[in-house]
VMD Tcl script that draws the C-alpha trace (Angstrom):
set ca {
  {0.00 0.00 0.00}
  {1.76 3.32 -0.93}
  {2.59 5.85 1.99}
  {0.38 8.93 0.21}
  {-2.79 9.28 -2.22}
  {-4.65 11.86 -3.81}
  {-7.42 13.32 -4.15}
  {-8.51 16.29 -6.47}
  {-11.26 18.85 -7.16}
  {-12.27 21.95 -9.76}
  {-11.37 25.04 -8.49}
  {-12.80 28.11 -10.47}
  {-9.33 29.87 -11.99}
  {-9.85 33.31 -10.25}
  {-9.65 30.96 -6.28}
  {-7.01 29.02 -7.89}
  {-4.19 30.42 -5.33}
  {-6.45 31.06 -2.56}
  {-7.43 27.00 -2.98}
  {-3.29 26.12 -2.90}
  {-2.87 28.50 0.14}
  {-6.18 27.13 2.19}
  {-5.57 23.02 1.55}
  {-8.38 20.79 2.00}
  {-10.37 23.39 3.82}
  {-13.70 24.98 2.74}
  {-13.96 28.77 1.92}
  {-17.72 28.33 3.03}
  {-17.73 26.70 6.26}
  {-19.78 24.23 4.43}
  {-18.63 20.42 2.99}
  {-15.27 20.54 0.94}
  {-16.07 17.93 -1.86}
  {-12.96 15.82 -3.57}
  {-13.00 12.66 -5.50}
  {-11.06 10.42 -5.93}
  {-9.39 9.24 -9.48}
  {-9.03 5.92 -9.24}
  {-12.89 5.73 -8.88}
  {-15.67 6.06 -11.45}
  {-17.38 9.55 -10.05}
  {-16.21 12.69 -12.64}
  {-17.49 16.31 -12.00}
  {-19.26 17.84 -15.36}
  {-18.96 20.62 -17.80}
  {-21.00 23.03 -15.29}
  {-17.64 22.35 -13.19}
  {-14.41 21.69 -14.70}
  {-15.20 24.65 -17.08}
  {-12.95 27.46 -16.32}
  {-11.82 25.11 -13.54}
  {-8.11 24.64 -12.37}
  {-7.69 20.82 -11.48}
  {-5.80 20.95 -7.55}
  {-4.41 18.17 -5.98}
  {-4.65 17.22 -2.55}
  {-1.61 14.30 -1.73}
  {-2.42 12.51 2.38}
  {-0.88 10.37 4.21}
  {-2.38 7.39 5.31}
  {-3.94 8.88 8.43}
  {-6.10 11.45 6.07}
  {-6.44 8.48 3.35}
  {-8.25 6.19 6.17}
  {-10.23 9.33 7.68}
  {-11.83 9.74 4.28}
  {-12.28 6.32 3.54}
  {-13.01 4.68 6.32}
  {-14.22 7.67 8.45}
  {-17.88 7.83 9.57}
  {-20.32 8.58 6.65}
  {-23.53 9.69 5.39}
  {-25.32 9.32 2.72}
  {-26.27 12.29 0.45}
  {-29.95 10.25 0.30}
  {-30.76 9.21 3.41}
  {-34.09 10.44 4.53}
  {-32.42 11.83 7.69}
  {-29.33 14.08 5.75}
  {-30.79 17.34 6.90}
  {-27.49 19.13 4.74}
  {-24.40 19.34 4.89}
  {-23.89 21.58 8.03}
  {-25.65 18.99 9.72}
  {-22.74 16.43 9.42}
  {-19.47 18.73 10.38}
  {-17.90 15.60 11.64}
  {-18.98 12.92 8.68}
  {-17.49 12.22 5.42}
  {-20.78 12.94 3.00}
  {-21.13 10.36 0.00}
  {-23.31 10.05 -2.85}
  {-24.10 6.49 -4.14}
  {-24.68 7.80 -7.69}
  {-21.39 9.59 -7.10}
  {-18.31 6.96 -6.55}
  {-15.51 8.29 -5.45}
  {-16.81 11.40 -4.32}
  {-16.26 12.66 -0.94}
  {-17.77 15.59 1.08}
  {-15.37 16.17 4.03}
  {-17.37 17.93 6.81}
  {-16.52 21.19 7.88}
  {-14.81 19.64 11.53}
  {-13.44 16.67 9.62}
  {-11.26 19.01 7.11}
  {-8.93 20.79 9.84}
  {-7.97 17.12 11.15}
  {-7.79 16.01 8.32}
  {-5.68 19.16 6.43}
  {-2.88 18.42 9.23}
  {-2.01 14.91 6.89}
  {-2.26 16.99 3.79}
  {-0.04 18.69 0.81}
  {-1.93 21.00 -1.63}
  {-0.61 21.99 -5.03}
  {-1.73 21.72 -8.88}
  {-2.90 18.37 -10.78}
  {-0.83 17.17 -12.94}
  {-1.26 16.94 -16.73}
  {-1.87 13.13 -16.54}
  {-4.19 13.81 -13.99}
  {-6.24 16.66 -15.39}
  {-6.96 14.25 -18.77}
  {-8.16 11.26 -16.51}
  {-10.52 13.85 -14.81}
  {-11.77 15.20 -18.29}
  {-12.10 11.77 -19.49}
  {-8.75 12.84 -22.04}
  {-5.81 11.82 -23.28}
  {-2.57 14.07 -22.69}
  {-2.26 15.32 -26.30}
  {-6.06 16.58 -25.80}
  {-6.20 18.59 -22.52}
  {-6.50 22.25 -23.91}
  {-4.23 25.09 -22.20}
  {-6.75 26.77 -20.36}
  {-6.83 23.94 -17.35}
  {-3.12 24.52 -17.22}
  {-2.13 26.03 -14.18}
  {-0.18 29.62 -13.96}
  {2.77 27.79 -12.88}
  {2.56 25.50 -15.56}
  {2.08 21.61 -15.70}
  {3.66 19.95 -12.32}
  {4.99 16.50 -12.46}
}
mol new
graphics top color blue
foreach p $ca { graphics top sphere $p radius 0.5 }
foreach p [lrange $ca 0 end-1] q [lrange $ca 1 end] { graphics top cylinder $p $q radius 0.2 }
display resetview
């Protein structure tokens, strides 16, 4: 089992740096949703447009508190929001993959966390792409990590 993993989400361009310089923590006080690449669940159009693609690489410790955390489902009859789980990891059963970190759960779990830019390889797998076809505007101002 490797020592980190990653998980990413669509930033709109104009938070991009304020996403890097936060980490896994919401600007809303509300669920920070993240998925997960090596699962089936991919954010539309309405999302990655204009998006920047950030990275989020944890340690084990984070890995297992998303995974393995306590959860709710997006469906249950008794969700009452997202504010109403600040401790829970929120998931969506038509969503695999995806994962909405409560607002408690994402200090704990920023601690066990490194923030930066997707990588090329990464922003095609989200987009459904190969390499050659990723367009420049999802590359970040930095330029394509590695």
């Amino acid at each position: 089992m490797p020592n980190t993993f990653r998980f990413v989400r669509w930033v709109p361009k104009q938070h991009e740096e304020a996403a890097i310089r936060g980490g896994l923590l919401s600007h809303n006080k509300s669920a920070m949703w993240i998925f997960d690449l090596s699962q089936a669940y991919r954010p539309g159009n309405n999302i990655s447009r204009g998006a920047i693609l950030i990275a989020f690489t944890v340690d084990k410790t984070a890995h297992d508190n998303i995974k393995n955390g306590t959860t709710i489902d997006f469906e249950n009859s008794s969700f009452g929001g997202e504010a109403a789980h600040p401790n829970a990891v929120i998931i969506k059963k038509n969503e695999p993959g995806a994962y909405g970190l409560g607002r408690q759960r994402q200090g704990v779990t920023n601690l066990h966390c490194t923030t930066g830019y997707a990588t090329k390889k990464e922003v095609a797998k989200a987009l459904g792409l190969n390499e050659r076809e990723v367009a420049d505007n999802y590359k970040p101002r930095t330029g394509w990590g590695r």
